[in-house]
GUROPA-220555 format. One record per residue (C-alpha): residue number from 1; x, y, z. Coordinates in steps of 0.5 Angstrom, whole numbers. Each point is the difference from the previous one (the first is absolute). Example, Ala and Ser with C-alpha at 12.3 -4.5 7.8 and 13.67 -1.06 7.14 Angstrom:
! GUROPA-220555
REC pos  east north    up
REC   1    25    -9    16
REC   2     2     7    -2
//
This chain:
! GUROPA-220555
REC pos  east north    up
REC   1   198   154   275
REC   2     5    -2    -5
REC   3     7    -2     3
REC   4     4     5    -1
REC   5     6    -4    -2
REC   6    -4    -4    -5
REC   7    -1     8    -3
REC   8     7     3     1
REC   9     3    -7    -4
REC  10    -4     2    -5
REC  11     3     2    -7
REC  12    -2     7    -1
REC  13    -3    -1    -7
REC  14     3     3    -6
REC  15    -3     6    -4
REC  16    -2    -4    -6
REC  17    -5    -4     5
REC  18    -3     6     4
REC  19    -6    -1    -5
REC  20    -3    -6    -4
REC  21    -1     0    -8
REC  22    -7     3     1
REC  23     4     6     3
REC  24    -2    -1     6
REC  25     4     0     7
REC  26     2    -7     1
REC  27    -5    -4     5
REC  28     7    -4     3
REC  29     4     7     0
REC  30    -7     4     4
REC  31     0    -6     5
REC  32     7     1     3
REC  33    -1     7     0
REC  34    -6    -2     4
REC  35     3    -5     4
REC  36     7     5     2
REC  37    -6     5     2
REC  38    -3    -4     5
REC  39     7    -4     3
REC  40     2     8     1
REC  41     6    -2    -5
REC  42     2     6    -2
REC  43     7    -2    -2
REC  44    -3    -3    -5
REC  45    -5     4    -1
REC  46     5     6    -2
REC  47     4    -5    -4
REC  48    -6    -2    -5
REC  49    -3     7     0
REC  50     7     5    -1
REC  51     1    -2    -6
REC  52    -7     1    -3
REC  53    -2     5    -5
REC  54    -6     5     4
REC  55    -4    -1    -6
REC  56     1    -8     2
REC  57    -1     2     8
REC  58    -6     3    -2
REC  59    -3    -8    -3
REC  60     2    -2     7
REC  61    -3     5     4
REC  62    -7    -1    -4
REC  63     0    -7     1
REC  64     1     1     8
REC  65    -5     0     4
REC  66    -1     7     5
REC  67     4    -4     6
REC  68     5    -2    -4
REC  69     2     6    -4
REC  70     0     3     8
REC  71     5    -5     3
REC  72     5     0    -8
REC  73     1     8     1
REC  74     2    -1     8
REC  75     4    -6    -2
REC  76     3     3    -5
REC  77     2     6     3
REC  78     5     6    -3
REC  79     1    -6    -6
REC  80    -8     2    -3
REC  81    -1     3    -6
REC  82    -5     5     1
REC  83     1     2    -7
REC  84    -5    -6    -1
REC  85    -5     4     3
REC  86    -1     4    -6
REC  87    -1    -7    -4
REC  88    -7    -3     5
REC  89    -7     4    -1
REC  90    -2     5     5
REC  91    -4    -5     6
REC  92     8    -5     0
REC  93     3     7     1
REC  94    -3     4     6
REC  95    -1    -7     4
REC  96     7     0     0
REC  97     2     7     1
REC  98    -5     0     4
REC  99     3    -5     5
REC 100     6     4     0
REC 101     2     6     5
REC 102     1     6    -3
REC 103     8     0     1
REC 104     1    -6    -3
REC 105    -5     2    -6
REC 106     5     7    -1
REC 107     7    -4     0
REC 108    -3    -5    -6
REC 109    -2     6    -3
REC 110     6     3     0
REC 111     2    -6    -5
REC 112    -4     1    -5
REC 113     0     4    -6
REC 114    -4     7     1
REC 115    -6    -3    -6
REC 116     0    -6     5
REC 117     0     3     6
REC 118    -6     5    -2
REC 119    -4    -7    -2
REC 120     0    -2     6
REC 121    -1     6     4
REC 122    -6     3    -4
REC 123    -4    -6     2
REC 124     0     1     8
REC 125    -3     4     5
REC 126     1     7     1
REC 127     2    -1     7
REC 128     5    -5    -1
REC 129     3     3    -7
REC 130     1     6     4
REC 131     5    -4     5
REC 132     3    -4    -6
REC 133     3     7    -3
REC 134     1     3     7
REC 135     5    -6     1
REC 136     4     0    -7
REC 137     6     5     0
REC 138    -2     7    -3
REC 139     1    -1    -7
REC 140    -3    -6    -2
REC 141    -6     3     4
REC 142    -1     6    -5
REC 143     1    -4    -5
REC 144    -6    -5     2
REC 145    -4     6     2
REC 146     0     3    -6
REC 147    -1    -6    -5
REC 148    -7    -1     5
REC 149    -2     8    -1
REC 150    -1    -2    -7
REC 151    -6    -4    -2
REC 152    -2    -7     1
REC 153     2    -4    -7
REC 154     5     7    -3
REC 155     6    -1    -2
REC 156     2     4     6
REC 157    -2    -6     4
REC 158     3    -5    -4
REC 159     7     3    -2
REC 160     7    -1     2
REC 161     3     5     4
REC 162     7    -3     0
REC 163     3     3    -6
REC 164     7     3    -3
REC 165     0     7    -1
REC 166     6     4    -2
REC 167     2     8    -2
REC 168    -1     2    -7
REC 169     8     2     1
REC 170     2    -6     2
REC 171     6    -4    -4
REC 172    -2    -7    -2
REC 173     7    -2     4
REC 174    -4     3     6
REC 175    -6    -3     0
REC 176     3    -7    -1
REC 177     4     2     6
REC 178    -5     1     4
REC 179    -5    -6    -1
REC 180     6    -3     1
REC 181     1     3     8
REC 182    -7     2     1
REC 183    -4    -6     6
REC 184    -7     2    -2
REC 185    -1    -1    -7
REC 186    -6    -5    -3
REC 187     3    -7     0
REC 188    -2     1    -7
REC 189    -1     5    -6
REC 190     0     1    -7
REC 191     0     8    -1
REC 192     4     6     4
REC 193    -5     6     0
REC 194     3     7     0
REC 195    -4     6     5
REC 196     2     6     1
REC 197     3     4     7
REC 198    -9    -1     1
REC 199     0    -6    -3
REC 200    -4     2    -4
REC 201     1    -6    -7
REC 202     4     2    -5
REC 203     1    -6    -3
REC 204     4    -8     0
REC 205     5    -4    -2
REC 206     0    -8    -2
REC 207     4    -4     5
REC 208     3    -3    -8
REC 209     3     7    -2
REC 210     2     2     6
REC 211     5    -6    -1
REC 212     1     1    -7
REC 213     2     7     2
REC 214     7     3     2
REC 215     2     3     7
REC 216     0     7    -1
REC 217    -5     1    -4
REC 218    -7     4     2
REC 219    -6    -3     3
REC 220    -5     6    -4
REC 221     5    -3    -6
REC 222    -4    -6     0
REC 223    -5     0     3
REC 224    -7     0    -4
REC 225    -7     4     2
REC 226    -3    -4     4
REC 227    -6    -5    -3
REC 228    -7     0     2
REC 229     1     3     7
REC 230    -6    -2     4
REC 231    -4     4     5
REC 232     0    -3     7
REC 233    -8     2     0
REC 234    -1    -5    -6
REC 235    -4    -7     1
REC 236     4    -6     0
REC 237    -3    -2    -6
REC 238     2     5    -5
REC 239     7     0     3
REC 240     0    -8    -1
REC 241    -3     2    -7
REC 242     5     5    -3
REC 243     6    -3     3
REC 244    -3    -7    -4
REC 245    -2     5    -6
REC 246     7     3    -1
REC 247     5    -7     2
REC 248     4     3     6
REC 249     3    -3     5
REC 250    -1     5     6
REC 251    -4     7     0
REC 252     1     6     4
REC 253    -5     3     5
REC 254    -1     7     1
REC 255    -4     4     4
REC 256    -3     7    -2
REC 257     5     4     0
REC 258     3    -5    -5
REC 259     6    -1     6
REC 260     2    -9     0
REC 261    -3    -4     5
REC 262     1    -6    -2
REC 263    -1    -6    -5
REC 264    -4    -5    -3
REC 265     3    -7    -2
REC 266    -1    -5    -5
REC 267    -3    -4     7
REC 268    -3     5     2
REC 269    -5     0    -7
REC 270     0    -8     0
REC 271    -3     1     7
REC 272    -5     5    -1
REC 273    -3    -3    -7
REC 274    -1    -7     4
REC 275    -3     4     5
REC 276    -4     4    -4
REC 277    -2    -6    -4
REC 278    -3    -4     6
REC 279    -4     6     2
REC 280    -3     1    -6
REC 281    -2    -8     1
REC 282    -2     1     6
REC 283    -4     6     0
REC 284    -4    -3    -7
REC 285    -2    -5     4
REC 286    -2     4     6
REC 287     5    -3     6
REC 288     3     7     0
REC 289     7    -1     4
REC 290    -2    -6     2
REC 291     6    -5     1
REC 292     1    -7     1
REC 293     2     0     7
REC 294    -6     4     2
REC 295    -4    -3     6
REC 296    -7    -2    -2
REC 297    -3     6     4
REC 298     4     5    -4
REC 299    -1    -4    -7
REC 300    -7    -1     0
REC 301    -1     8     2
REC 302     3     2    -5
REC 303    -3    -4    -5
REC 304    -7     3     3
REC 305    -1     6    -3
REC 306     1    -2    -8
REC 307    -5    -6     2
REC 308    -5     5     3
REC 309     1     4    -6
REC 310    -1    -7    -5
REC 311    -7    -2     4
REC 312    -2     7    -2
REC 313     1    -1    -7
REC 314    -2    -7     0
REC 315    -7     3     3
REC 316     0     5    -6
REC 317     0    -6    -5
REC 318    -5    -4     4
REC 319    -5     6     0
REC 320     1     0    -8
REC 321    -2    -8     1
REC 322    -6     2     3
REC 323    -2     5    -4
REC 324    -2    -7    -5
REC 325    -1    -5     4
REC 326    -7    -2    -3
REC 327     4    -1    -6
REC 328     5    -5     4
REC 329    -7    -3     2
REC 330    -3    -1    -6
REC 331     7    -3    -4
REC 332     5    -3     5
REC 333     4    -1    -5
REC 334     2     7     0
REC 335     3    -1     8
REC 336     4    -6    -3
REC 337     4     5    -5
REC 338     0     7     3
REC 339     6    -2     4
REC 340     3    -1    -7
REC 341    -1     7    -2
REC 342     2     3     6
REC 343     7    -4     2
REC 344     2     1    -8
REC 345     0     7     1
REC 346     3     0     6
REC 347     6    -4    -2
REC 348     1     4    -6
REC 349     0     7     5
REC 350     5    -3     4
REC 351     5    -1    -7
REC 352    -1     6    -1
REC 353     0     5     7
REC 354     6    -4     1
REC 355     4     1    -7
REC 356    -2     8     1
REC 357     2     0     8
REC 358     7    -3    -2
REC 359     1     5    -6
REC 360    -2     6     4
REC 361     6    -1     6
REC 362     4    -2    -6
REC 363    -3     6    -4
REC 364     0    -3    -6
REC 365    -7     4     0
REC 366    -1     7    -1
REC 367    -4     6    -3
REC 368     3    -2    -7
REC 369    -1    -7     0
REC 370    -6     0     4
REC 371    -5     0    -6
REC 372     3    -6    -5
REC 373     0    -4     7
REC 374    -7     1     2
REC 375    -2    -2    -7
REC 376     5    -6    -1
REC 377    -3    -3     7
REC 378    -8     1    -3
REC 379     2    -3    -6
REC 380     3    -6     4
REC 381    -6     0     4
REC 382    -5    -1    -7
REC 383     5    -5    -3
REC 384    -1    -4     7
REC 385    -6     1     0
REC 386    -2    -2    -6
REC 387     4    -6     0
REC 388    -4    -2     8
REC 389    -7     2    -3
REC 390     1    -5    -5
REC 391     2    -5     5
REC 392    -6     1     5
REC 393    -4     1    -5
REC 394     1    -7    -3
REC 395     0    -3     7
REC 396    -7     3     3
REC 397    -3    -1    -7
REC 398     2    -9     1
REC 399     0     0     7
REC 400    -7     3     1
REC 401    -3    -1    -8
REC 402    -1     7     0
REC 403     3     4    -7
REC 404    -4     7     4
REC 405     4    -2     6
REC 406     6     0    -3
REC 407     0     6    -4
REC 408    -2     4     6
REC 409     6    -2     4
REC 410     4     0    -6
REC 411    -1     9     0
REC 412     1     0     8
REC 413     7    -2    -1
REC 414     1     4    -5
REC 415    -3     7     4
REC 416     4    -3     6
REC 417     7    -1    -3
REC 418     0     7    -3
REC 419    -3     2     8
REC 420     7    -3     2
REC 421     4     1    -5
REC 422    -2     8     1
REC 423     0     0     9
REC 424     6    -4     0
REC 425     4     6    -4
REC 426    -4     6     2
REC 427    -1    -2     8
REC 428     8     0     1
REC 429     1     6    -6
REC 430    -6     5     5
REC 431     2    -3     7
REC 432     7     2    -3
REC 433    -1     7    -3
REC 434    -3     2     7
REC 435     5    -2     4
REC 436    -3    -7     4
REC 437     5    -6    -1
REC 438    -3    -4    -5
REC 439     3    -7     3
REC 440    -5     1     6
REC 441    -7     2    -3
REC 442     0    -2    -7
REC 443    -2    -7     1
REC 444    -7     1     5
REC 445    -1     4    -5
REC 446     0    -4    -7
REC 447    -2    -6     4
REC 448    -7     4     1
REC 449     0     3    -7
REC 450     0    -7    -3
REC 451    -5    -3     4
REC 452    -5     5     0
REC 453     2     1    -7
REC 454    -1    -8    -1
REC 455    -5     0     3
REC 456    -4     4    -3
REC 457     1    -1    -7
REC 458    -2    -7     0
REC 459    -6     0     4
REC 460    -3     6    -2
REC 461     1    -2    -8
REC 462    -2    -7     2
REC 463    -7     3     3
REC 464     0     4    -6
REC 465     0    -5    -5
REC 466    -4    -5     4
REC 467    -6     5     2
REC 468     1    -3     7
//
């Protein structure tokens, strides 16, 4: 065990030497830390780790393993930054609330903004989630409730429901008066929204006009309508999309009577794109939710089912391989090539499902465009096509001195380029059109069409043009 003088000595690192230059967290920083966890050092612990950014105590607590993380959130006690949570995966969070009394889950919450707060929640059990709102104080508990009883990934779940709201009939005077005097404010805003006696959304006002604006005028003088208010049923997706689309800065949230529930923040959409972006990632390579700091079991169950579904379709493309397998045995050379054909046409697939699955989240795809799309990724097909039937042809006709040969693999390419230009575009258009997540299925999909495409052109033509 470290000498736990030789830690508390120790300079507290700067914040410039919290990571290397690859932008990794330094190995000398991440050794004290561990040093001081395993010298039960918490007054250096608490030196070191205060001043930390929750984004950079989210590196730490990635980078410590799951005894360690423990014994750093007792030692840091009421010093701990709980916002950190919100910046680890799922698996590091519940370790650690899970390690935590309810009581001591609730006062942490009670720290965090409601976006926050709501993040950390939505991941527990029921039971336990229950007690946590049980435990925190009847306003913070209705406002937790409610962002819950929207849907997983809305802009209701999402959304900030700490905001500045006044009365059309205010004076500017009153309302910076009030901003002034008033405790339970965000920490930090760019907008005040004006409601009526229901709340219901009127309008809002920038923070820079309210400033530049003289005390004794009206707050419905100088308001405006307000911009692109969105729905709390909306997915976080075209939430993120439309604050992205129109520049703004924040966004209100709304429930269906058009009453202000919260809002949406510039952070907010940062967190949402990245998030969405690693789900696309993810589930085009058919891991699901899996995250990195998953146990082997949860891992390896997740992956199951997407591999099950990739034995089938490999199967199927064996069945086709059967189906000329003494035309194999009479020309071996067609076994050496057919791979060719086949992983051509499925990396070419995979370009093209992925420009079409990225292009439909962004919606750069729609009714209007669809066609010229579809035309323009055939004809990229054809021109590649072309280009590697040239290629191979040339090869297969030196490599085996075989002109016949050449030409056969020559025209697969070319049919099998055109299929994955086309199954790559319209698989993720059609799964698209009927509701299912192009993300998921697109890939399975276009892989099997590629191969059994691949497969079946350059040995059906080979056993054509050879009579075998």
């Amino acid at each position: 065990m470290a000498d736990p003088q030789h830690v508390l000595d120790a300079p507290v690192p700067e914040r410039t030497g919290i990571y290397d230059e690859d932008g990794y967290l330094a190995e000398d920083f991440l050794d004290r830390i561990k040093e001081a966890i395993a010298a039960e050092d918490a007054a250096f612990l608490r030196e070191t780790i205060v001043p930390l950014h929750e984004s950079e105590l989210g590196d730490v607590l990635r980078n410590l393993g799951h005894d360690a993380r423990q014994s750093l959130v007792r030692l840091m006690g009421d010093e701990f930054d709980y916002t950190a949570l919100t910046e680890v995966d799922e698996a590091i969070r519940l370790s650690i609330i899970d390690a935590m009394p309810n009581e001591r889950v609730a006062e942490a919450l009670r720290e965090l903004d409601s976006d926050d707060a709501v993040y950390i929640l939505e991941d527990l059990d029921e039971e336990d989630r229950k007690e946590i709102l049980a435990k925190l104080p009847f306003r913070e508990r209705l406002r937790l409730r409610r962002s819950l009883e929207y849907p997983e990934e809305s802009a209701g779940r999402r959304m900030q429901t700490e905001f500045v709201a006044v009365p059309p009939y205010w004076t500017v005077g009153q309302t910076i008066d009030y901003m002034r005097d008033e405790e339970d404010l965000p920490e930090s805003f760019a907008q005040i929204f004006v409601v009526d006696p229901t709340f219901k959304l009127l309008g809002a006002v920038d923070l820079d006009r309210i400033l530049r604006t003289r005390r004794p005028a009206k707050i419905d003088e100088i308001m405006h309508e307000t911009r692109h208010a969105i729905p709390a049923e909306t997915d976080q997706e075209e939430a993120a999309q439309i604050i992205e689309q129109y520049d703004l800065l924040s966004a209100a949230v709304v429930d269906e009577n058009e009453r202000l529930v919260g809002i949406l923040t510039i952070d907010d959409v940062i967190d949402i794109v990245q998030q969405e972006a690693e789900e696309d990632i993810r589930r085009m390579a058919g891991v699901g939710d899996e995250e990195i700091s998953d146990t082997v079991v949860t891992a390896a169950r997740s992956r199951f089912l997407w591999l099950l579904i990739n034995l089938a379709t490999a199967v199927l493309a064996s069945l086709v391989i059967g189906l000329f397998d003494a035309s194999i045995h009479e020309m071996v050379a067609l076994a050496v090539l057919m791979p060719i054909v086949a992983s051509m046409g499925g990396n070419a697939g995979t370009q093209t499902m992925t420009v079409t699955v990225r292009a439909l989240a962004s919606r750069d795809i729609d009714i209007y465009n669809a066609g010229r799309i579809v035309r323009r990724e055939v004809m990229i097909g054809l021109l590649n096509g072309a280009l590697f039937a040239i290629v191979i042809g040339v090869v297969a006709s030196v490599w085996f001195n075989d002109i016949g040969l050449g030409q056969v693999i020559a025209i697969a390419m070319i049919v099998n380029m055109l299929a994955a230009a086309l199954a790559g575009i319209l698989i993720p258009l059609v799964l698209d059109h009927f509701g299912a997540d192009p993300a998921i299925a697109s890939g399975t999909f276009v892989t099997t069409v590629t191969d059994v495409v691949g497969f079946f052109a350059f040995l059906g033509l080979a056993s054509w043009w050879f009579g075998i």
